[in-house]
N, C-alpha and C positions, 0 to 999 in steps of 0.2 A: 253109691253108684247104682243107676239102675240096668235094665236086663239091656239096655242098648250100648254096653260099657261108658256111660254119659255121667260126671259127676252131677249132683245133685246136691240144695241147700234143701237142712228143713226149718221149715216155715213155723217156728215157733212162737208160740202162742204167749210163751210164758211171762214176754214183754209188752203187752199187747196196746196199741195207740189208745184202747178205751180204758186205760188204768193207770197207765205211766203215770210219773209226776212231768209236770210243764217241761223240767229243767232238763228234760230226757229226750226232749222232741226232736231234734235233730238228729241225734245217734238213731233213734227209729226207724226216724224217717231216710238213713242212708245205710242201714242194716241190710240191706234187699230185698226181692219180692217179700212179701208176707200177706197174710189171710187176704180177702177180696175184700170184707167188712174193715178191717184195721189200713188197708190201703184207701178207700171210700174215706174213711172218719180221718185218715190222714189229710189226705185232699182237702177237705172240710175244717180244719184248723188251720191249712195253710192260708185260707181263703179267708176266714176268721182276724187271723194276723193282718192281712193286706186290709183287708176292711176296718179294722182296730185304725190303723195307721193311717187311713184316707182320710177318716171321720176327725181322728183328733190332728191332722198336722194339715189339713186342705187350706187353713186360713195363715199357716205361719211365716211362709214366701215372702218374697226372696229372700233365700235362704245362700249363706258362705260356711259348708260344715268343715269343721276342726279334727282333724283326725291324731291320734299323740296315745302315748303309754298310757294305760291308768296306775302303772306304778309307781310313775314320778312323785316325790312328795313336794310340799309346800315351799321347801326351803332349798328346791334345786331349781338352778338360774332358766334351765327349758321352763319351768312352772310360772314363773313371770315372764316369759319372752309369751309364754300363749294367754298370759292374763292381760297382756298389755297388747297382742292383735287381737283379742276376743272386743276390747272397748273400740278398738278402732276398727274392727269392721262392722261393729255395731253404732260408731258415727255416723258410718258413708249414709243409714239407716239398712242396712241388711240384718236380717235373724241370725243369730250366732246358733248353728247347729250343732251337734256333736254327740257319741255316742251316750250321751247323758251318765258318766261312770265319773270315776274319782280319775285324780292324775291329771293329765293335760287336758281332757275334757273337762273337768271341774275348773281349772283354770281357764278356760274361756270361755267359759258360760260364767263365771263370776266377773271377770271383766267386761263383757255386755250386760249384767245385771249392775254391776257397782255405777255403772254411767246411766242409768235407767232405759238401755236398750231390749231387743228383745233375746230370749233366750231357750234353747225347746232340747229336748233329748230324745235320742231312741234306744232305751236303754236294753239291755237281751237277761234272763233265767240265767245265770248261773250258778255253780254250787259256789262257785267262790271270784274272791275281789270284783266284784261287780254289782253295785245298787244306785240308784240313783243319787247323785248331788244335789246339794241344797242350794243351786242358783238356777233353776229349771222355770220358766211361764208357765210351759206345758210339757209335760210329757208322754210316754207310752214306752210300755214294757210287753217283748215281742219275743213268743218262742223260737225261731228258727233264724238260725245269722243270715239265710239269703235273703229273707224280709226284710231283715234291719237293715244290710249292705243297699236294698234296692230304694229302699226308702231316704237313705243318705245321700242318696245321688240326686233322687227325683225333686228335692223341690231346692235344690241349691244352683246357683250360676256362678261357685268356685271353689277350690276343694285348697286345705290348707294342708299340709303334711308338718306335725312334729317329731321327735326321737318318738320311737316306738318299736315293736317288736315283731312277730311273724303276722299278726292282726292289722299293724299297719300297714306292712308290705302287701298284705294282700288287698287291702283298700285301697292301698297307692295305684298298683299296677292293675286293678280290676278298672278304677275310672280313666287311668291313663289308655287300656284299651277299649274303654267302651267310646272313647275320643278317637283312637286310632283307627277305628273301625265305621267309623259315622252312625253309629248308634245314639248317642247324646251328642248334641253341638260342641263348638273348640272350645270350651269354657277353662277358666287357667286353671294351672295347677301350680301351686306353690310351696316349697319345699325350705323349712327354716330350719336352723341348726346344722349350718354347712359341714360344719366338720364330723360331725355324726354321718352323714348320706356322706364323707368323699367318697369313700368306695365304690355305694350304688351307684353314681354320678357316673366315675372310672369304666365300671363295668355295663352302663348303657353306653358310653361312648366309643367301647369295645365291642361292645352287641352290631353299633351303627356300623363302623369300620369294615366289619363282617359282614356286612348285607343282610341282618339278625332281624333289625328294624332300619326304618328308611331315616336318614342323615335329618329330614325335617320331623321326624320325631321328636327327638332334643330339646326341639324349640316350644315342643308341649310343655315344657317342664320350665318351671324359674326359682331359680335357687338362692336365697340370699336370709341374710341376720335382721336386716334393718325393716322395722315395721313399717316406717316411712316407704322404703321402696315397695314392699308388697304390699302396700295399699291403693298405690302408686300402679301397679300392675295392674289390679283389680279393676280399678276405677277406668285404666284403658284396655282393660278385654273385657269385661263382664260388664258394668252399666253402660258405657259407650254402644259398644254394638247392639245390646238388647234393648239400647231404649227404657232402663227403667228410670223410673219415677215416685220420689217418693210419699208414702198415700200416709194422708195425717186425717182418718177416719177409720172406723171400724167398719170393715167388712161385712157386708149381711150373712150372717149364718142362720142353719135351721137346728135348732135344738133339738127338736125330735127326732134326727139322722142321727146326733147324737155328735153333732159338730157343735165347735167352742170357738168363739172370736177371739182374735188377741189384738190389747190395745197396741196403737201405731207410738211409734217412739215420739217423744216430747221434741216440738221443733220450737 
């Protein structure tokens, strides 16, 4: 406290942004003020991350990211429901996005790889359950989660939701309002493993009821099992209105930026 009875943080050094290890960079960086130099060099790693990320994923588009548990194993039925939309959104020809981790992202980047689609991760530092999978094009490993979040949004036109945990909710309902708010385009959002989300479901349509969220909210959202119909979705909100088209050439990139072309999917 100081002589103006004001509480006060002190600004310890003793974790300092120029020493930390990678996998510590968030907690730093949401610690509070700290030194002027360790604030500067923070600034300058986050800028690092966004620039990592431009360079390696500017050619991977259109992209449809997978969002799902990385604890699921191989042998639980969600882990083929997302290896069997990862192939087929990797048909329509979209990049199958997704956290680049084990779990449901490993299962749909292996089903857009098993059919020779494309396949890319944004994988994040942590101490634990999280490294890259082995059905990745490209990848990039990213210290800070609002980089990787922003990056998941930025080069996709549709967001898939599987079981998942406080991580996925929070990806769920961050792109569901950055739709709600008109910050990104109405681009779908799809929600598999019905009986997992009844609740969530329940409790938006309780949110609406309330005047919480607006009744055409709801309709941001499609909920269903069958990969046929959410592809089916996709194909009339995302290609339809954006006009995409699929490109059977490789992209000019410049390697010296330190950008990587990625081959177009076999037509």
């Amino acid at each position: 406290m100081n002589s103006n009875g004001q509480l006060t943080a002190n600004a310890s050094t003793a974790n300092s942004a120029l020493t930390a290890p990678p996998e510590r960079a968030d907690e730093i960086f949401l610690e509070g003020p700290r030194p002027r130099l360790d604030e500067f060099v923070t600034l300058l790693r986050v800028m690092r991350d966004f620039l990592r990320g431009f360079r390696v994923l500017h050619f991977v588009g259109p992209c449809v990211t997978v969002f799902g548990s990385a604890r699921i194993k191989a042998d639980n039925p969600y882990y083929e429901l997302a290896r069997k939309m990862g192939a087929a959104i990797a048909r329509l020809g979209f990049t199958v996005m997704t956290g680049g981790g084990p779990g449901i992202m490993e299962a749909a980047n292996r089903g857009a790889k098993e059919i020779g689609g494309r396949s890319v991760g944004c994988n994040i530092e942590l101490s634990f359950e999280q490294k890259p999978n082995d059905y990745l094009d490209r990848s990039v490993t990213l210290h800070y989660f609002f980089v990787r979040k922003t990056l998941l949004v930025k080069y996709s036109y549709a967001f898939v939701f599987m079981p998942g945990g406080a991580g996925t909710l929070d990806e769920l309902f961050e792109a569901l309002t950055l739709i709600q708010t008109g910050k990104i385009k109405n681009f779908p959002i799809v929600i598999m493993g019905t009986d997992y989300w009844r609740e969530l479901i329940e409790l938006m349509k309780k949110m609406a009821n309330l005047g919480m969220i607006g009744a055409a909210d709801l309709d941001l959202i499609y909920a269903t099992d069958s990969v046929e119909d959410a592809i089916a979705h996709i194909q009339d909100k995302a290609i339809k209105p954006f006009g995409l088209k699929l490109v059977t050439r490789i992209r000019r990139h410049m390697p010296w930026l330190g950008e990587r072309g990625l081959s177009p999917r076999p037509v």
